[in-house]
GUBA-403767 format. One record per residue (C-alpha): residue in one letter; x, y, z. Coordinates in pm, whole numbers, padded with zeros to 5 digits, always signed. Example, Ala and Ser with C-alpha at 12.3 -4.5 7.8 and 13.67 -1.06 7.14 Angstrom:
2
A+01230-00450+00780/S+01367-00106+00714/
! end
This chain:
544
X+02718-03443+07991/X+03001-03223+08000/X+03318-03242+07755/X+03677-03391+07879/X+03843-03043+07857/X+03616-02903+08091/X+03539-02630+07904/X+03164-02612+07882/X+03127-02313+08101/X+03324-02133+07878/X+03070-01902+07681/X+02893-01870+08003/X+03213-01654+08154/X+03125-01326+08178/X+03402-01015+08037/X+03684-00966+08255/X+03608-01328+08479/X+03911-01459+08264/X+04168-01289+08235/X+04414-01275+07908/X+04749-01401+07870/X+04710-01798+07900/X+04937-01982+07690/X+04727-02249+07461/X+04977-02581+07470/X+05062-02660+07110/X+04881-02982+07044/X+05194-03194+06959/X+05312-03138+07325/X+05266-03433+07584/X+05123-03206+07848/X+04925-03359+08118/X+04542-03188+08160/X+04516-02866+08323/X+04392-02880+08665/X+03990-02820+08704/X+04116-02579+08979/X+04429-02418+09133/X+04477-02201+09364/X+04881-02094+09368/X+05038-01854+09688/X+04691-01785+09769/X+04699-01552+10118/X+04448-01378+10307/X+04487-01130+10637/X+04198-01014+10847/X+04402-00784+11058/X+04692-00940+11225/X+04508-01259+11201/X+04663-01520+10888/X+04356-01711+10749/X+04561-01818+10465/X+04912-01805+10407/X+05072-01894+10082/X+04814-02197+10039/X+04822-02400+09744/X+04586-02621+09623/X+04529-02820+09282/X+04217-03019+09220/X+04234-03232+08935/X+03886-03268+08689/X+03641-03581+08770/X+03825-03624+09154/X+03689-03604+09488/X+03916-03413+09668/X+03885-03434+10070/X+04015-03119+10259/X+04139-03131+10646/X+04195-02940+10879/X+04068-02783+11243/X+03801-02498+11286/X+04057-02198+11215/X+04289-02379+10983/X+04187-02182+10646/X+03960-02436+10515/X+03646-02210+10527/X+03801-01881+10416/X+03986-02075+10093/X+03655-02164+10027/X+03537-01848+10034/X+03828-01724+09810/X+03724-01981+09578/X+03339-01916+09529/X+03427-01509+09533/X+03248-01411+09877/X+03665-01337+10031/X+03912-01141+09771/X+04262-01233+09853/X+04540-01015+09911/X+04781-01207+09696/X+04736-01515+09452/X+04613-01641+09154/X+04303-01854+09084/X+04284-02081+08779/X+03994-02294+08640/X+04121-02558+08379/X+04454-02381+08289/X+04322-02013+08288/X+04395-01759+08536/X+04037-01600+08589/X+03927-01334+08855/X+03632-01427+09113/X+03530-01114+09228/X+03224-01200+09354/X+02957-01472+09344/X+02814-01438+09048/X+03135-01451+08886/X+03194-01816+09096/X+02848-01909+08934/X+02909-01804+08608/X+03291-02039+08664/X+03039-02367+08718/X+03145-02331+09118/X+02898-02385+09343/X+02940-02479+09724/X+02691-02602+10013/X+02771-02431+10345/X+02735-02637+10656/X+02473-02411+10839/X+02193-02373+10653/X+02032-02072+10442/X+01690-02134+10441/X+01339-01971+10482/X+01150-02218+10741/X+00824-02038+10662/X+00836-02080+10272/X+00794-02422+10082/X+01117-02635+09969/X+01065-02588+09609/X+01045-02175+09708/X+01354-02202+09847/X+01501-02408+09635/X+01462-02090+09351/X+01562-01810+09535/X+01775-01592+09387/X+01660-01679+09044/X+01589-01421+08781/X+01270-01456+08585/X+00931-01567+08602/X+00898-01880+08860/X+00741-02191+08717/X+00638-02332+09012/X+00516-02704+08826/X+00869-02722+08677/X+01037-02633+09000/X+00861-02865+09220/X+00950-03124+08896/X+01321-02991+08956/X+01320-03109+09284/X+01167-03443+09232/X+01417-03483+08960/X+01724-03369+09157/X+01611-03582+09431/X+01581-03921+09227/X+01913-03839+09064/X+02104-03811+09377/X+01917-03987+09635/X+01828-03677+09831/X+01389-03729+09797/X+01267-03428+09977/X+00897-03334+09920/X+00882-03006+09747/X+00574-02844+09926/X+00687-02922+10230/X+00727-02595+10459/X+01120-02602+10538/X+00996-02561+10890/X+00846-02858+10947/X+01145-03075+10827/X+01402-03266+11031/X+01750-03119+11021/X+01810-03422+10814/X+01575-03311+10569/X+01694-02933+10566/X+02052-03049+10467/X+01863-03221+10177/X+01716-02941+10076/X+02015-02754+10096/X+02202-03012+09850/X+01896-02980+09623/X+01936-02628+09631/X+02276-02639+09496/X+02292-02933+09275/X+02017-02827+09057/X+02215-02566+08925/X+02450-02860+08766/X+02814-02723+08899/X+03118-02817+08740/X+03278-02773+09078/X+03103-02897+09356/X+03237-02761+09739/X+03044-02942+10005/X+03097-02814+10394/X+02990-03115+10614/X+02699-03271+10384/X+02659-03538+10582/X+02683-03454+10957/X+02284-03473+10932/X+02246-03741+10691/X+02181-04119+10785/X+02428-04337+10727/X+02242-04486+10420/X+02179-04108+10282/X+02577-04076+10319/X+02643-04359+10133/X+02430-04306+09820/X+02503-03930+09832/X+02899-04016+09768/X+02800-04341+09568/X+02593-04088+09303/X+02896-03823+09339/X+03143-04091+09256/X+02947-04172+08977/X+02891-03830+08816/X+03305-03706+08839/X+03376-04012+08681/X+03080-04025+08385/X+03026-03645+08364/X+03403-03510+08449/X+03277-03299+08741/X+03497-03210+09044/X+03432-03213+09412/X+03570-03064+09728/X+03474-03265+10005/X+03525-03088+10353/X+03429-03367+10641/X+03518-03385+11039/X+03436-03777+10941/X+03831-03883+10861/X+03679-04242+10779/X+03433-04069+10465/X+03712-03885+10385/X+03962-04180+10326/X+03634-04392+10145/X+03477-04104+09919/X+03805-03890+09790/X+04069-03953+09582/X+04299-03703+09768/X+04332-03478+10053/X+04538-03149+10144/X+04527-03067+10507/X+04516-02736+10626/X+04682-02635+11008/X+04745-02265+11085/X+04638-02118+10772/X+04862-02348+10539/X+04911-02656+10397/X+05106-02903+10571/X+05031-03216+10434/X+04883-03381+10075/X+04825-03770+10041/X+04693-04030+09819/X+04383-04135+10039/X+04472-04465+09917/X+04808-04475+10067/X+04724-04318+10430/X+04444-04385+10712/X+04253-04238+10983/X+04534-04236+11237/X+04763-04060+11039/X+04524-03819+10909/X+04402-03711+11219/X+04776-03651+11356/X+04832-03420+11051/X+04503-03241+11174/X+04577-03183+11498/X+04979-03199+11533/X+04978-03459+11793/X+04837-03838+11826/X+04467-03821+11968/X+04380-03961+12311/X+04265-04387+12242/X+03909-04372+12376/X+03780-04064+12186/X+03973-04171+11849/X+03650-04367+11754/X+03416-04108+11791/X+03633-03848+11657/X+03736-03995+11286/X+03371-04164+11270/X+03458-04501+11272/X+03420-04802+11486/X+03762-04973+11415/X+03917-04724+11584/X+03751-04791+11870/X+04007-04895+12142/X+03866-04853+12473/X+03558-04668+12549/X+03513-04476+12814/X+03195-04648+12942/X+03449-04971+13001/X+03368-04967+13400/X+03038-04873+13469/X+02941-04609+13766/X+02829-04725+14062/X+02418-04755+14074/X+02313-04410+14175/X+01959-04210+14233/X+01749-04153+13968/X+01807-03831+13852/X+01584-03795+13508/X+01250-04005+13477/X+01035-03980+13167/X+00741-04167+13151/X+00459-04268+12868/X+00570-03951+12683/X+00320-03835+12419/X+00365-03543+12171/X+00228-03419+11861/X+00332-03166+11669/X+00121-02861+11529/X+00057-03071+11212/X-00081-03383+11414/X+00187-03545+11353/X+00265-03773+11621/X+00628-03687+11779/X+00675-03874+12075/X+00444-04242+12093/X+00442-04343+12447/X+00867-04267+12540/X+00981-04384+12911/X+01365-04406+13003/X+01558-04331+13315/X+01915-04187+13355/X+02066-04275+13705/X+02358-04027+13870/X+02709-04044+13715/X+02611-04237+13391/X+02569-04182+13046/X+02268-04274+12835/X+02355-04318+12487/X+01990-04243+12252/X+02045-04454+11940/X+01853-04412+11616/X+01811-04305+11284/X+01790-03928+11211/X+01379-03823+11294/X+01265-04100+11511/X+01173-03828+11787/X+01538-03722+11925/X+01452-03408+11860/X+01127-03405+12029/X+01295-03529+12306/X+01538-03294+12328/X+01271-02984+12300/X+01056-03159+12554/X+01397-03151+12872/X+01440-02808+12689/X+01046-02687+12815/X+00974-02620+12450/X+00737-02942+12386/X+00435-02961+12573/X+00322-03324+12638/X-00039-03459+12550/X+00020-03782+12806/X+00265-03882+13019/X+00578-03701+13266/X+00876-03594+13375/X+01012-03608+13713/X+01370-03472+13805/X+01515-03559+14129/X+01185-03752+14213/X+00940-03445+14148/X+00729-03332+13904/X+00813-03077+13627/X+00542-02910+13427/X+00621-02981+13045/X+00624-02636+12803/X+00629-02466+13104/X+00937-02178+12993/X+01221-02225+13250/X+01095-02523+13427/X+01333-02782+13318/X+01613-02526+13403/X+01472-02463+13721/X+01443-02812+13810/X+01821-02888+13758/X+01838-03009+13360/X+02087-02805+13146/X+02091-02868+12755/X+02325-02866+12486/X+02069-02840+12178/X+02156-03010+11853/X+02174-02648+11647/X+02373-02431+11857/X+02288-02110+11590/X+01892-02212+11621/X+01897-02231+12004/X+02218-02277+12178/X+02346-01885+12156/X+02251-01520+12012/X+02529-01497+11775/X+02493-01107+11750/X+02539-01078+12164/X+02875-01138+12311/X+03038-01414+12458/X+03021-01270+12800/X+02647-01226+12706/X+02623-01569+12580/X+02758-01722+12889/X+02589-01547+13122/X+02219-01637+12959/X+02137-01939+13198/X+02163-01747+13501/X+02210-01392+13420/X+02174-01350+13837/X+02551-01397+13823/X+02658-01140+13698/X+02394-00858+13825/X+02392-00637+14088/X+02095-00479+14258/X+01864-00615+13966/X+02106-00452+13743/X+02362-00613+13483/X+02703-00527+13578/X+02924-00517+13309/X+03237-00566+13525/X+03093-00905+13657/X+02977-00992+13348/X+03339-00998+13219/X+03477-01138+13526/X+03310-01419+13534/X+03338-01484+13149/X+03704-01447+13203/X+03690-01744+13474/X+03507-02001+13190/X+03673-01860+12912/X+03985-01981+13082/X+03804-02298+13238/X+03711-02436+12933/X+03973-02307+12693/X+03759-02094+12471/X+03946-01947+12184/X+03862-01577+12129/X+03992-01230+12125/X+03813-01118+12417/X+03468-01162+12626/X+03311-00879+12422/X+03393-01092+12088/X+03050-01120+11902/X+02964-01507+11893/X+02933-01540+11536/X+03323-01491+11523/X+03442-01827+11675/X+03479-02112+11499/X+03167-02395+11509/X+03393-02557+11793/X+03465-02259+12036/X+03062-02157+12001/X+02982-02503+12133/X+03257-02459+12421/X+03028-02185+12522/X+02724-02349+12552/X+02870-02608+12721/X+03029-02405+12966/X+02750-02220+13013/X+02503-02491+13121/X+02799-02679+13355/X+02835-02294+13534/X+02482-02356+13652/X+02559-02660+13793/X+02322-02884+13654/X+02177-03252+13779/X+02099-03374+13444/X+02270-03237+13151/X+02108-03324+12794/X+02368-03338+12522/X+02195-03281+12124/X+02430-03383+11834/X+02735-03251+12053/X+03024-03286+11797/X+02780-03226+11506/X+03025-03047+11213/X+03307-02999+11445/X+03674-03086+11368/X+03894-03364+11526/X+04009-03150+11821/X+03729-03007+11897/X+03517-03347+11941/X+03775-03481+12121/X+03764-03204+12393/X+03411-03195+12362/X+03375-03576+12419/X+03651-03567+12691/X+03418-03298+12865/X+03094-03514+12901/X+03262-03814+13022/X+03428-03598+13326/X+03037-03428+13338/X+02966-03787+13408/X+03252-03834+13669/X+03158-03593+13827/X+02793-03727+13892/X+02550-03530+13690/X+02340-03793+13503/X+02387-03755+13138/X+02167-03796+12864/X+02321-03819+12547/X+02150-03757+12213/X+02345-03866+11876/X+02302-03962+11551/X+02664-04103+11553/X+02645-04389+11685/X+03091-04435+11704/X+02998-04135+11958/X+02759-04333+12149/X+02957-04678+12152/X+03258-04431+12309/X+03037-04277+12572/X+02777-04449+12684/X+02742-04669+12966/X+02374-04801+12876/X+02212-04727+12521/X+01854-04730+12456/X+01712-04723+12111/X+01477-04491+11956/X+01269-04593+11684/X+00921-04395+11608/X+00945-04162+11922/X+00971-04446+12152/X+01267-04670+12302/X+01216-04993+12197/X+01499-05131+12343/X+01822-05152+12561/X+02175-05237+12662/X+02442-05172+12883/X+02768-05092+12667/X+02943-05403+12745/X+02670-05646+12603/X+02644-05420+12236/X+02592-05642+12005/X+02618-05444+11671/X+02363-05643+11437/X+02110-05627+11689/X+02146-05294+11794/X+02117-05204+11398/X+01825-05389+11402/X+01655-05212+11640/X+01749-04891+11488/X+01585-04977+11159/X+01260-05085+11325/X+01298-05488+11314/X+01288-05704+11650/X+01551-05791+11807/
! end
């Protein structure tokens, strides 16, 4: 249990982390406590670029404190500033009334600040509990480390078996491991990047219902950064929202809502029908897209009696059939591992099937086969765009030119002037934000990187385009042009297939949903008959 004052890191700061001169109140004086953190004129240049510019921030002790804003606002590189990986060029950093000096890490660690980053660091070839202790000095004890994680686990409602191989767990199950990670190290200050854009809805909810209760009985502090504006206004006690590298708003989350969050966000109001799948929830839901259905078209993408397994045995895929038709969307509903993501590795040719087939266009296309589902016409958006979307250390030109490199070649060679070209002409088409088509991919922000994917698979003009987690840890604008995007796909009469955990995104898009439940569908609707229990229902494995 840590003391009121917050001071219980104290002996642990190392010389020179804080740094003299601090007035000590006298004790007779009714001053109010000393933030937990505060960051005052902090600003940060990366060339002629502003990440931050004159940003302040105070974060009281035992609050949840929600920060906003769009990919490119400041949020990350604050962040950064904060746990010592980014030194400022101007600013001061204090931790419970003392100015201190984060020059690095360690020195963040040694503070009690400790932060889970939204794309994970993990070994997928060593165990959880080996991950879990990397980086720690001394002699591993692996019983009391896989006890750690047990421990950690129970305590926050993240249960994660601890000789599991990291590779052979749902993304769902990485995050976890990822909050494990973190958490067992006991932070006073607690920064969480998107914890819960893999976690079920139930994980979300006991996650914030266990961090509520430890800033209010142990007088810890939490930064919350979420897309979700909903979790934001139910799990934080305030908010500062970031746009263009400074702070332009702060509220009371009890005095505000969704609507007007989002318009600080993005500067503007958002469109009606993608509110609801852009603040993650259903009241905002207005009028979905999928309102008027297409008309009946061919049958573009047949799967039928699928069965996989994967290398374990474990069965992936139990017996899956669906169809998507021309010109509609088909919403995949269901809780995080029920075999979206085998589905979305078998239209990807990485899944070989054990029974059952696929047919695009009315013929037959070899499953595992490398190529054939892009050959036959299918273009994906996988659900981990760093995994298997892009080659962050190639280019965007490079990047966008991957699905049919024919483009931009010339007598079997690459031609670097129509490999710009033509990234020029999508960079433009689908508003990418970056320097320039040589820009290395791992310098956009989470939504630009997915704007190339995208734009790479509708260049090849796909007949059935697979969309994985599409707006998974992107900000307001960014889903909304994302979601905006697949419904014209749709319009425009390639048969979607849409893949989602969230199901506000579904209900916005979809004209007919089918659930998934143990690697089968094991049932449907068309968008206008949802009914909301049943549909939840299905999801959780119960007849409907």
């Amino acid at each position: 249990m840590l003391p009121a004052q917050g001071t219980a890191r104290e002996a642990a700061r190392g010389p020179g982390i804080r740094v003299p001169g601090a007035r000590t109140p006298d004790a007779s004086e009714a001053v109010p406590p000393a933030p937990a953190v505060e960051l005052r004129s902090v600003s940060k240049r990366f060339g002629k670029v502003v990440a931050c510019d004159d940003v302040c921030l105070s974060v009281r002790r035992g609050e949840i404190h929600g920060l906003l804003g769009q990919n490119g606002a400041g949020k990350s590189t604050l962040m950064k500033i904060l746990t010592g990986l980014v030194v400022p060029d101007s600013g001061q950093i204090l931790i419970d009334g003392g100015p201190v000096d984060i020059g690095d890490p360690l020195a963040a660690a040694r503070l009690g600040i400790s932060m889970v980053h939204q794309h994970f660091s993990l070994i997928g070839r060593m165990r959880v509990w080996e991950n879990v202790t990397l980086g720690e000095g001394g002699r591993v004890d692996r019983d009391r480390a896989r006890r750690a994680v047990r421990q950690v686990g129970e305590r926050y409602g993240l249960a994660v078996d601890p000789d599991a191989f990291v590779e052979d767990l749902s993304t769902g199950e990485r995050q976890r491991v990822e909050l494990v990670k973190c958490l067992r190290r006991d932070p006073d200050l607690l920064i969480l990047d998107e914890p819960t854009s893999v976690l079920t809805l139930a994980e979300s909810r006991e996650l914030f219902s266990v961090l509520r209760r430890v800033t209010r009985d142990e007088n810890k502090t939490v930064i919350l950064i979420s897309h979700k504006l909903d979790e934001i206004l139910h799990a934080t006690d305030r908010v500062t929202i970031m746009r263009g590298g400074a702070v332009v708003a702060r509220r009371d989350t009890a005095e505000t809502d969704v609507r007007e969050l989002a318009r600080e966000m993005v500067g503007r109001e958002l469109s009606k029908w993608t509110a609801a799948s852009a603040v993650g929830t259903l009241d905002a839901l207005v009028e979905p897209a999928s309102a008027t259905p297409p008309p009946r078209g061919e049958v573009r993408l047949r799967v039928r009696d699928a069965h996989a397994t994967a290398r374990d045995g474990r069965p992936l895929l139990r017996g899956l059939s669906l169809e998507v038709r021309a010109g509609e969307i088909l919403g995949i509903a269901g809780v995080e591992g029920n075999g979206q993501t085998a589905l979305g590795d078998l239209l990807s040719s990485l899944l070989e099937l054990d029974g059952g087939s696929i047919e695009v266009c009315g013929s037959a296309v070899p499953a595992g086969r490398p190529g054939a589902m892009h050959a036959a016409g299918v273009g994906v958006v996988p659900e981990d765009r760093h995994v298997s979307g892009c080659v962050l250390d190639m280019s965007v030109a490079e990047n966008l030119a991957m699905a049919d490199i024919g483009q931009a070649s010339r007598r079997a060679f690459v031609s670097p002037r129509r490999l710009r070209e033509r990234a020029a002409t999508l960079i433009r088409e689908f508003s990418i934000a970056t320097p320039s088509p040589d820009t290395p991919m791992r310098r956009l922000s989470g939504g630009n990187q997915q704007k190339v994917v995208l734009a790479r698979e509708l260049a090849a003009g796909p007949k059935v385009l697979v969309v994985a987690q599409p707006t998974r840890g992107l900000d307001v604008g960014a889903i909304e042009y994302m979601t905006e995007r697949v419904y014209r796909a749709a319009q425009a009469g390639i048969a979607v297939l849409l893949l989602s955990t969230e199901l506000e995104e579904i209900l916005t898009l979809a004209h007919r949903i089918a659930v998934i439940h143990r690697g089968a569908i094991v049932g449907e609707m068309d968008r206008a008959e949802v009914d909301l229990e049943r549909l939840g229902m299905m999801m959780g494995g119960q007849a409907a």
